[in-house]
Biopython code that builds the backbone (N, CA, C, O; Angstrom):
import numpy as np
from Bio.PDB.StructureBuilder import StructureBuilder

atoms = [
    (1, "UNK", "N", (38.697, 8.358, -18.839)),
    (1, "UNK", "CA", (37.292, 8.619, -19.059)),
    (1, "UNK", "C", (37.133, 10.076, -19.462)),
    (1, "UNK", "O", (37.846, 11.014, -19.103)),
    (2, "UNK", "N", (36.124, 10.107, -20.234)),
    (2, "UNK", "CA", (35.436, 11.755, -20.601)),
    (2, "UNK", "C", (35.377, 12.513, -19.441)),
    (2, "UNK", "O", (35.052, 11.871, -18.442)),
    (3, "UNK", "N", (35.640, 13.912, -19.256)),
    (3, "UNK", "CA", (35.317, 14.451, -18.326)),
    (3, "UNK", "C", (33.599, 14.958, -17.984)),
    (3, "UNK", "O", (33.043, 15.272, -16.932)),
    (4, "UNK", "N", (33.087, 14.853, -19.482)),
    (4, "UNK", "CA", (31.667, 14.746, -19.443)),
    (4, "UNK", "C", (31.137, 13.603, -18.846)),
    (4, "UNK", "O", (30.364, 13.737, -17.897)),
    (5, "UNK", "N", (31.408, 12.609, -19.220)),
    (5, "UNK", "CA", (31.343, 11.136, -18.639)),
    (5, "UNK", "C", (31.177, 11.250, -17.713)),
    (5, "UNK", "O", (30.060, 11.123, -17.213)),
    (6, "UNK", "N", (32.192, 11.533, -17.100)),
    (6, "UNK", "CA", (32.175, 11.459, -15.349)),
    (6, "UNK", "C", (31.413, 12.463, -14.556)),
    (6, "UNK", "O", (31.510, 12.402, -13.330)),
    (7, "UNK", "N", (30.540, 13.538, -15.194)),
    (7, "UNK", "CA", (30.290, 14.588, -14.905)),
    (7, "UNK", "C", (28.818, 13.986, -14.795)),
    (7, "UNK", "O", (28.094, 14.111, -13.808)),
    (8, "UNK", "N", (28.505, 13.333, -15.934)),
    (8, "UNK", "CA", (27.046, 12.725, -15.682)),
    (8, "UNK", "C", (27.053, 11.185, -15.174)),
    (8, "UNK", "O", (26.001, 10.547, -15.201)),
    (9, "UNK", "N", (28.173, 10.642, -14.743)),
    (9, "UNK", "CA", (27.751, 9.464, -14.044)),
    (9, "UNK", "C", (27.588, 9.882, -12.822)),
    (9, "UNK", "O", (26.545, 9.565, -12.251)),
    (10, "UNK", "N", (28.599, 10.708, -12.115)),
    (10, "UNK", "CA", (28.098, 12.051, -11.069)),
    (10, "UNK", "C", (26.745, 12.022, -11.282)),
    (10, "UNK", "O", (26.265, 10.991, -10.811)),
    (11, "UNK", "N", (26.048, 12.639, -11.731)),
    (11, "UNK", "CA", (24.733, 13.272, -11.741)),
    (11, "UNK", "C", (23.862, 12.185, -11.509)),
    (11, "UNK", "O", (23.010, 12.308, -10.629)),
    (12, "UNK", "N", (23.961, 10.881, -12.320)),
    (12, "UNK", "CA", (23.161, 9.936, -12.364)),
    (12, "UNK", "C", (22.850, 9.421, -11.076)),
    (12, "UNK", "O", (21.723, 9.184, -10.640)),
    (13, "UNK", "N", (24.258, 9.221, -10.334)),
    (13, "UNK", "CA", (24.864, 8.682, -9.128)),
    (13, "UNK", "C", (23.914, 9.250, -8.096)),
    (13, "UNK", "O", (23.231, 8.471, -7.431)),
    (14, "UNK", "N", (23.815, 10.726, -7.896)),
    (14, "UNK", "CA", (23.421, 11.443, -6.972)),
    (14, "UNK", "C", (21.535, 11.767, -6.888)),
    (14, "UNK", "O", (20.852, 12.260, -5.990)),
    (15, "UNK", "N", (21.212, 11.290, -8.103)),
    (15, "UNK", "CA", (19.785, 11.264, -8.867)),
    (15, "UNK", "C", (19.564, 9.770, -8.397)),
    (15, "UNK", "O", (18.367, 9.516, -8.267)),
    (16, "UNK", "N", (20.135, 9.059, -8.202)),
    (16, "UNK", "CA", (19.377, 7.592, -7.912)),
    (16, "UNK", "C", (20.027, 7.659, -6.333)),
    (16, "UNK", "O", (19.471, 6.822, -5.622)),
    (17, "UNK", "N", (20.569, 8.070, -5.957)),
    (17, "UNK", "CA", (20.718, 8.230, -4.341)),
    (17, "UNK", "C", (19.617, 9.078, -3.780)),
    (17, "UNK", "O", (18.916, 8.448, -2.988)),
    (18, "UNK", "N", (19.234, 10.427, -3.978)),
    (18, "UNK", "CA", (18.127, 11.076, -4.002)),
    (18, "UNK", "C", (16.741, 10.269, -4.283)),
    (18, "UNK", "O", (15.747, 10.965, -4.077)),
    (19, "UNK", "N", (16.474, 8.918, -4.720)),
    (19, "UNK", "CA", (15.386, 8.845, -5.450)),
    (19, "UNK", "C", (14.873, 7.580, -4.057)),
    (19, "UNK", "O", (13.709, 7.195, -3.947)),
    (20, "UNK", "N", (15.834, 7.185, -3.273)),
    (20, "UNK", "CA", (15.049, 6.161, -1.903)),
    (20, "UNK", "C", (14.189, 6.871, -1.639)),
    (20, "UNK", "O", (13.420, 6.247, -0.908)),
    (21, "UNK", "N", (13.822, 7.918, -1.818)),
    (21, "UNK", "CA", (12.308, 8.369, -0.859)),
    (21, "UNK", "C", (12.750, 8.777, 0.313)),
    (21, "UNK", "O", (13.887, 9.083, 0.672)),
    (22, "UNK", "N", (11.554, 8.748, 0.986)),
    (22, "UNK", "CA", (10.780, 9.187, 2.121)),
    (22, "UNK", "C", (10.527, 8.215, 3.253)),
    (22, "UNK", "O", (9.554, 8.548, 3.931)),
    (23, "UNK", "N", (11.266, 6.860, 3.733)),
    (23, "UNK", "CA", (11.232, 5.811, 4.337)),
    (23, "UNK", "C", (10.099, 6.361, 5.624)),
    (23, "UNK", "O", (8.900, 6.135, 5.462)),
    (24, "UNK", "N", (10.433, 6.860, 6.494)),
    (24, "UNK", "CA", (9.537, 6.595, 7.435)),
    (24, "UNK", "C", (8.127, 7.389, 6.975)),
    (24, "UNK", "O", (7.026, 7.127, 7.459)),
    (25, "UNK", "N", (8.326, 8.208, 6.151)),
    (25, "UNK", "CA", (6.873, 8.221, 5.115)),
    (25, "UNK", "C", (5.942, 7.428, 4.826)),
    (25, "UNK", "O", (4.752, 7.302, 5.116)),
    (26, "UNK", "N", (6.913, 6.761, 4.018)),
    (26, "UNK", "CA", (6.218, 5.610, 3.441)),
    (26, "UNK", "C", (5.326, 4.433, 4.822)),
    (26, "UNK", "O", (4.180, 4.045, 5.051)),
    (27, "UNK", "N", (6.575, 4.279, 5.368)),
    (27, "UNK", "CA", (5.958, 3.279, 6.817)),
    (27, "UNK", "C", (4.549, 3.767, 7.099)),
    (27, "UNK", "O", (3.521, 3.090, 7.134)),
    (28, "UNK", "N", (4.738, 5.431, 7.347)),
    (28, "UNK", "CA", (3.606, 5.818, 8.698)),
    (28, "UNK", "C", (2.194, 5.649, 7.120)),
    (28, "UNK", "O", (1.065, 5.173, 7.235)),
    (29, "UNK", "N", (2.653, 6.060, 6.197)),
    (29, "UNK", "CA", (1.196, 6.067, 5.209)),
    (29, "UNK", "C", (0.451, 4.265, 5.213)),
    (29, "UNK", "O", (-0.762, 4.107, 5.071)),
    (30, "UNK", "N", (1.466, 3.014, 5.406)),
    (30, "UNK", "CA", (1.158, 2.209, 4.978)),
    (30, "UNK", "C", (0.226, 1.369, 6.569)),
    (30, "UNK", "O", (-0.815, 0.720, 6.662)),
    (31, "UNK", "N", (1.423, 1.899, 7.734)),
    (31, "UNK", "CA", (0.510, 1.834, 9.330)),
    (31, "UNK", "C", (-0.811, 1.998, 9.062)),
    (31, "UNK", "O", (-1.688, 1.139, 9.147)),
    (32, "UNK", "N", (-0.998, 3.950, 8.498)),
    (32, "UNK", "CA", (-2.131, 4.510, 8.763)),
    (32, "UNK", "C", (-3.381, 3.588, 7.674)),
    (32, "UNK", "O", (-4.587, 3.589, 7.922)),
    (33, "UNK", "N", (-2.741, 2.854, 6.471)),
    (33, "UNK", "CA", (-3.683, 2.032, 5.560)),
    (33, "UNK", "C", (-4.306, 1.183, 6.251)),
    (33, "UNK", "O", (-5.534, 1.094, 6.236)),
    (34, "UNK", "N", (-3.528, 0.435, 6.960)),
    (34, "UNK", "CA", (-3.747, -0.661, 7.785)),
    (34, "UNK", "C", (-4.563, -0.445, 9.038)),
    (34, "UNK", "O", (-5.194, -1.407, 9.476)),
    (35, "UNK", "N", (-4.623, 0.866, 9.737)),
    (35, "UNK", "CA", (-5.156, 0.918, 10.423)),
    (35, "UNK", "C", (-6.851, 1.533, 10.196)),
    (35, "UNK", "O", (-7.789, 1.639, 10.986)),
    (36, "UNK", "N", (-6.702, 1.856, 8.736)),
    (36, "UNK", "CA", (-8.069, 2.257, 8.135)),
    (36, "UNK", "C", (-8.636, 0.533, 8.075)),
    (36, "UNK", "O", (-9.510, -0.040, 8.725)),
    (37, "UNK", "N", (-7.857, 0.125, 7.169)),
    (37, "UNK", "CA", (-8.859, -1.388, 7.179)),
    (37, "UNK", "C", (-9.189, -2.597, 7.961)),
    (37, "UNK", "O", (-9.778, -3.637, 7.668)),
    (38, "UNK", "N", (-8.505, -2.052, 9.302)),
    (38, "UNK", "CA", (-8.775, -2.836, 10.362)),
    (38, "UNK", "C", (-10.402, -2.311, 11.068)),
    (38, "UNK", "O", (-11.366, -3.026, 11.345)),
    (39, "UNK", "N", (-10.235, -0.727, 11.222)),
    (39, "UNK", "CA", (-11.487, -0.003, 11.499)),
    (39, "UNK", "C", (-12.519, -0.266, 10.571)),
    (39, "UNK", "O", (-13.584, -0.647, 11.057)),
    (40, "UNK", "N", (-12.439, -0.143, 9.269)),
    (40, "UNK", "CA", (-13.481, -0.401, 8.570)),
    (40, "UNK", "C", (-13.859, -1.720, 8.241)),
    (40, "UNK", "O", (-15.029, -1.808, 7.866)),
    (41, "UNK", "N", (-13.260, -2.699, 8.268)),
    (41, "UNK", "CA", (-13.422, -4.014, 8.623)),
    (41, "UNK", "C", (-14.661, -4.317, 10.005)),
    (41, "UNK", "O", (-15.834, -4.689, 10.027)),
    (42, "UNK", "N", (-13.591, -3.905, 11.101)),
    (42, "UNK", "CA", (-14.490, -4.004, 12.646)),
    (42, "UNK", "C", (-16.250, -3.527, 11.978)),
    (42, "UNK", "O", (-17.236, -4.255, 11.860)),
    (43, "UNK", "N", (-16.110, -2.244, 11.691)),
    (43, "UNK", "CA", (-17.415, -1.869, 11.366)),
    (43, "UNK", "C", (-18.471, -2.282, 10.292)),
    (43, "UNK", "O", (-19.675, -2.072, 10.147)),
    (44, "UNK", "N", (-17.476, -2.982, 9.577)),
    (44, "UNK", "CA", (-18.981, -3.507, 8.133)),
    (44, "UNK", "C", (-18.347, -4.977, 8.387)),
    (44, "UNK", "O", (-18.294, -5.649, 7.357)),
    (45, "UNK", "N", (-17.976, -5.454, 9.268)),
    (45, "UNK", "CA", (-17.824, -7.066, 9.562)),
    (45, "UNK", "C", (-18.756, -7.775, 8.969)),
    (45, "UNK", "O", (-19.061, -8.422, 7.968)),
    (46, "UNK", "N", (-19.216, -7.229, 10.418)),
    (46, "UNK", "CA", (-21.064, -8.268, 10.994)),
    (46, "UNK", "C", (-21.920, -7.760, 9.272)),
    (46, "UNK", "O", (-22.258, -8.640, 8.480)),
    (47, "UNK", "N", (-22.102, -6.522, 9.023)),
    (47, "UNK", "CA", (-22.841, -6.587, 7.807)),
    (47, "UNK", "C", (-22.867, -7.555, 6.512)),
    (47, "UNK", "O", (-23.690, -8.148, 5.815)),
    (48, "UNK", "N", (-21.290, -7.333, 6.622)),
    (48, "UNK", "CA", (-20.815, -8.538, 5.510)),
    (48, "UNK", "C", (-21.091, -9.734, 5.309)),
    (48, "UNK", "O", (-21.448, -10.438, 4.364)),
    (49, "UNK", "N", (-20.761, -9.884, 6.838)),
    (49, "UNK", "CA", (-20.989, -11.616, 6.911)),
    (49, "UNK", "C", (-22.495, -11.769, 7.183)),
    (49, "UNK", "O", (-22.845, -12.949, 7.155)),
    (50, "UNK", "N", (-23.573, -10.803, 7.463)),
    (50, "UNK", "CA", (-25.449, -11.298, 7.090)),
    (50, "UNK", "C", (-25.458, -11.658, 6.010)),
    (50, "UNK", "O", (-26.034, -12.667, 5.601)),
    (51, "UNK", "N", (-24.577, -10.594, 5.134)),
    (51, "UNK", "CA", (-25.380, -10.829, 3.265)),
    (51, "UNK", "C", (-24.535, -12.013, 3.056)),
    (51, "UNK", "O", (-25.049, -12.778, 2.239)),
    (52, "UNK", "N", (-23.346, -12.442, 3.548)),
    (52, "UNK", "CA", (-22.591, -13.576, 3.214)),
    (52, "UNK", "C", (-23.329, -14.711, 3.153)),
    (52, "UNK", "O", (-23.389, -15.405, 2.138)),
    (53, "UNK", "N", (-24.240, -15.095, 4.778)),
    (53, "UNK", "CA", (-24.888, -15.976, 5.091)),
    (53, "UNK", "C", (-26.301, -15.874, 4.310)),
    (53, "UNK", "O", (-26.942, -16.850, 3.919)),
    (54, "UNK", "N", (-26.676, -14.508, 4.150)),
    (54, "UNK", "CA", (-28.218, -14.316, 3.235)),
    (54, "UNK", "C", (-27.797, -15.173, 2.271)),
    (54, "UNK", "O", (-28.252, -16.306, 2.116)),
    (55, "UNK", "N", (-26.835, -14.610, 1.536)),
    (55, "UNK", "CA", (-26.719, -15.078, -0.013)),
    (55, "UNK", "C", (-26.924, -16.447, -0.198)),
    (55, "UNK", "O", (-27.836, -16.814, -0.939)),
    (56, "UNK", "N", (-25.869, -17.633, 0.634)),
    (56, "UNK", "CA", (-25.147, -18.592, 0.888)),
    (56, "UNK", "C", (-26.835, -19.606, 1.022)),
    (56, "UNK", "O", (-27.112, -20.553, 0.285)),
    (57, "UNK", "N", (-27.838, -19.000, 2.278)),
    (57, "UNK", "CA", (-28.324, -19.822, 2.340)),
    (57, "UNK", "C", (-29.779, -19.649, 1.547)),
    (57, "UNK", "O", (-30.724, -20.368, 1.871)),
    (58, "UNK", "N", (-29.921, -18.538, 0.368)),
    (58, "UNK", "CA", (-30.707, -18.580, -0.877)),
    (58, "UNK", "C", (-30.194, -18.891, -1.722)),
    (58, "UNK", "O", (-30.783, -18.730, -2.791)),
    (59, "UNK", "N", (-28.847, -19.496, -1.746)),
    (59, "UNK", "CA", (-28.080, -20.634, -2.892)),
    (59, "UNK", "C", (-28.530, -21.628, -2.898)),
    (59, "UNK", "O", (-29.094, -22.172, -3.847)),
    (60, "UNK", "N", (-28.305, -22.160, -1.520)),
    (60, "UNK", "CA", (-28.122, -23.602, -1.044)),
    (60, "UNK", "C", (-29.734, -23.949, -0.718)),
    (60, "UNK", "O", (-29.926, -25.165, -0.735)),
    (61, "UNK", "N", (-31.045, -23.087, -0.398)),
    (61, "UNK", "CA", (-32.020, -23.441, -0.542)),
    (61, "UNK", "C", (-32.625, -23.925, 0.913)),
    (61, "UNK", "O", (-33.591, -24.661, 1.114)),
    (62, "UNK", "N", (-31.396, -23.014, 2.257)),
    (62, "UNK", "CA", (-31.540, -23.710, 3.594)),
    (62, "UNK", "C", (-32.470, -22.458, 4.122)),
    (62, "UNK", "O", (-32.928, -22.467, 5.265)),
]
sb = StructureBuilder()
sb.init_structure("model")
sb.init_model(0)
sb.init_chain("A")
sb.init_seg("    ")
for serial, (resi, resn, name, xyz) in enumerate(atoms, 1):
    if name == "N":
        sb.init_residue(resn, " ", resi, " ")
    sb.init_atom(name, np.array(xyz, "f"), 0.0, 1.0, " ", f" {name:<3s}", serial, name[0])
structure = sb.get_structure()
C-alpha cells in the first residue's frame, strides 16, 4: 500500500472513531425532552381535551 494511503486511512479511521459523540449527552438531552413533554402535557391536558370535546360536540351537533 501507499504510504499516503495508509496515512489517510489512519486519519479517516480516527475521524469516524471521534465522530460517536457525546453518548451520555445525548441520553440526558433526550430524558430532559421527555421530561419537558410529560410536564407540558400534565399542564395543557385538561385544556386540550375541553376544545377536543368543544369541537367534537359542535361537529356532531350534541
Amino acid at each position: 500500500m501507499i504510504p499516503s494511503m495508509s496515512r489517510r486511512l489512519r486519519t479517516l479511521a480516527t475521524r469516524w472513531a471521534d465522530d460517536r459523540g457525546d453518548v451520555p449527552g445525548w441520553v440526558l438531552i433526550t430524558l430532559m425532552t421527555a421530561g419537558l413533554v410529560v410536564v407540558i402535557w400534565a399542564l395543557a391536558g385538561p385544556a386540550l381535551s375541553g376544545i377536543f370535546e368543544d369541537a367534537i360536540s359542535k361537529v356532531s351537533g350534541l
